[in-house]
Kinemage of the C-alpha trace (Angstrom):
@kinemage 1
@onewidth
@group {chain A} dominant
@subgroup {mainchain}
@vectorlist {calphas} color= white
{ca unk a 1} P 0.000 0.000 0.000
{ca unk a 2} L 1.415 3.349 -1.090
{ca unk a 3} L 0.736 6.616 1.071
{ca unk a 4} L 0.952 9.980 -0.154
{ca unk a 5} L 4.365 10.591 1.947
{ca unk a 6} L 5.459 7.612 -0.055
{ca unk a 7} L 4.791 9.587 -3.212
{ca unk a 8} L 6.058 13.148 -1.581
{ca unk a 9} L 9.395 11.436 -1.126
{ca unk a 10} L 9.645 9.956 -4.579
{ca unk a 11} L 8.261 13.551 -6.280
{ca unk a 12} L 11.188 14.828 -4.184
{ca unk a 13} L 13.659 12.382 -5.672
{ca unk a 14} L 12.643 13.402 -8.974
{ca unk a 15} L 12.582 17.260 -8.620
{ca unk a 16} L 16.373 16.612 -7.566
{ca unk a 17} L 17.018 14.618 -11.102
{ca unk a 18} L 16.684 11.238 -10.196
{ca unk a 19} L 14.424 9.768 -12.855
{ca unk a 20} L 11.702 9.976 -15.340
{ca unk a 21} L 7.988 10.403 -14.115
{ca unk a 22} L 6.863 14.280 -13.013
{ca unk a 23} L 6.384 14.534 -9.155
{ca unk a 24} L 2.727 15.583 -10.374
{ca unk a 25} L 2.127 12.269 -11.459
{ca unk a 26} L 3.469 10.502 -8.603
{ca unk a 27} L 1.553 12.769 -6.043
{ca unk a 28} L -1.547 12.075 -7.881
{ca unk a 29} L -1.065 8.425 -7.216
{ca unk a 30} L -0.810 7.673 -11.211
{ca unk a 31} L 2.645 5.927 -10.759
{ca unk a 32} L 2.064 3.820 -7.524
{ca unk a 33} L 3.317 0.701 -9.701
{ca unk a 34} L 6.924 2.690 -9.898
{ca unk a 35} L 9.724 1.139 -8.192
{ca unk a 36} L 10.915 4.288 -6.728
{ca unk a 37} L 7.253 5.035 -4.847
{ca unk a 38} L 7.263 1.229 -4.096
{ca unk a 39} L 10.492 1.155 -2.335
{ca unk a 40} L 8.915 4.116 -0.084
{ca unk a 41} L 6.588 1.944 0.814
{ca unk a 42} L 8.516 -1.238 1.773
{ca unk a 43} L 11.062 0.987 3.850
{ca unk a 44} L 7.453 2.671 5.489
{ca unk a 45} L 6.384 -0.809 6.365
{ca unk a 46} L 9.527 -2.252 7.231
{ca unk a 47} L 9.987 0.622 9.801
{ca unk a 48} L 6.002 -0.016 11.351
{ca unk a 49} L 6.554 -3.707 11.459
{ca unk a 50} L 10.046 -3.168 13.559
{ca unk a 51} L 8.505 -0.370 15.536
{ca unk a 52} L 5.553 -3.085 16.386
{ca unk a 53} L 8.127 -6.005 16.907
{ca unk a 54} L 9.961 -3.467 19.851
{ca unk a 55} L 6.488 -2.640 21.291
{ca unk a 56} L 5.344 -6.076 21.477
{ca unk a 57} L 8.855 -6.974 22.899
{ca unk a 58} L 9.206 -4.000 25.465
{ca unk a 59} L 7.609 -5.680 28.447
{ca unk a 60} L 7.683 -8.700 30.205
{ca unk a 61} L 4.628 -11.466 29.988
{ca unk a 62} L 3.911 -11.010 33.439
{ca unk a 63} L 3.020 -14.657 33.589
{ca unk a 64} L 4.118 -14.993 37.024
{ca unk a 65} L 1.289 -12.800 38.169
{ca unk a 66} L 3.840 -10.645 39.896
{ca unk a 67} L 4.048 -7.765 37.895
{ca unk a 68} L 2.565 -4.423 39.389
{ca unk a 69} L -1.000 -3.124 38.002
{ca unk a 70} L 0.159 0.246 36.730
{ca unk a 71} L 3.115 -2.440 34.690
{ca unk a 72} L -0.140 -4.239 33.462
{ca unk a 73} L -1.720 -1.312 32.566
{ca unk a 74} L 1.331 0.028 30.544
{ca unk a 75} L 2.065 -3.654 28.902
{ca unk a 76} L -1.734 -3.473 27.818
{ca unk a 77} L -1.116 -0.132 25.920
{ca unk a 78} L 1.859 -1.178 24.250
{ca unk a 79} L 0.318 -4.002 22.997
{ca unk a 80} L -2.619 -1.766 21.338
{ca unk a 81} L 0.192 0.074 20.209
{ca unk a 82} L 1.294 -2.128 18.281
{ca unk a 83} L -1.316 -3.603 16.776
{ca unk a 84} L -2.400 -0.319 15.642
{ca unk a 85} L 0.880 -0.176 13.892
{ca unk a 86} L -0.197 -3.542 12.597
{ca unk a 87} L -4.036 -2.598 11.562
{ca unk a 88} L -2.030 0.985 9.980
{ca unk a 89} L 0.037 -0.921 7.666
{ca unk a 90} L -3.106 -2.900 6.162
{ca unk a 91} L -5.243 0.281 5.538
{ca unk a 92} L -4.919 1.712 2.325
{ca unk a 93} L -4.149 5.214 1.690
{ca unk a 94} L -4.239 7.827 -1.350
């Protein structure tokens, strides 16, 4: 999925000389099927998905029981944070 910062940062690529589509196309979501706007994207997700792999791996399981209730509360949004990072990198944007 290809959001319009994905675009903005290809236009920008191309303003500067770096290949052959206008930045007006690209903006306008015309050339989503480039491989400069597509490696935007992949870098975009790759960065949610590790940013979602640190949440989720930030606390401990607090199997033991043992772990505090403002700890529990914390763990719990962590957790939502990162499956909103999840649910965010399966919406689609333009």
């Amino acid at each position: 999925m290809i959001t319009q910062e994905d675009r903005d940062a290809a236009a920008e690529c191309i303003r500067q000389g770096v290949s052959h589509p206008t930045p007006e196309s690209i903006i306008a979501g015309e050339r989503d099927d480039w491989f400069f706007v597509q490696a935007f994207a992949r870098h975009r997700l790759a960065g949610m998905e590790q940013a979602a792999v640190i949440a989720d791996g930030t606390m401990p399981d607090g199997s033991d029981g043992t772990q505090p209730e403002p700890m529990k509360v914390f763990r719990h949004a962590v957790r939502q944070i990162a499956a909103a990072i999840r649910a965010a990198k399966d919406q689609p944007y333009g």
